[in-house]
C-alpha positions in Angstrom: -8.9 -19.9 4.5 -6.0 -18.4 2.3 -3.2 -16.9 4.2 -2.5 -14.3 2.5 -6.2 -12.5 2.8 -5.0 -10.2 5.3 -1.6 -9.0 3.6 -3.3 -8.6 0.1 -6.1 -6.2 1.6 -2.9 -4.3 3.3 -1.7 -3.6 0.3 -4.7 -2.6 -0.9 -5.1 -0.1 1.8 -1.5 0.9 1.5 -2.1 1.6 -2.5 -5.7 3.4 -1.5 -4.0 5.6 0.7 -1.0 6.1 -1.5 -4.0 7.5 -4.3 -5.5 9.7 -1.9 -1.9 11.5 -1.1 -1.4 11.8 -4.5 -4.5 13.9 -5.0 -4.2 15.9 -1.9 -1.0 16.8 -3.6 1.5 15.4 -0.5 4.2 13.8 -2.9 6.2 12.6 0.3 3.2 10.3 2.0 2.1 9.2 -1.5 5.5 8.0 -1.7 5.9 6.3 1.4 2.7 4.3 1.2 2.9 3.1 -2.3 7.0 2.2 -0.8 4.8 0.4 1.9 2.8 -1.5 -0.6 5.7 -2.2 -2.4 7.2 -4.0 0.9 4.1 -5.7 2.0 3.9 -7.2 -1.5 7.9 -8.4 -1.7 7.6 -9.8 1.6 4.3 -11.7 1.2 4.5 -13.0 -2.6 
């Protein structure tokens, strides 16, 4: 089993969520979770 199954769907949920902000219009979450994907992503790969 790949290790990096778990962090790759986190980021996926981190980018998902990131959308969803976006489109409520909250510009600060949106921010912080695409930052969070961002993080995840650096850290794993």
């Amino acid at each position: 089993m790949n290790p990096k199954i778990f962090p790759s769907m986190l980021i996926a949920l981190d980018v998902a969520a990131g959308v969803v902000y976006a489109v409520a219009g909250d510009w600060r979450r949106s921010i912080y979770w695409f930052a969070a994907a961002v993080l995840t992503a650096t850290v794993t790969y």
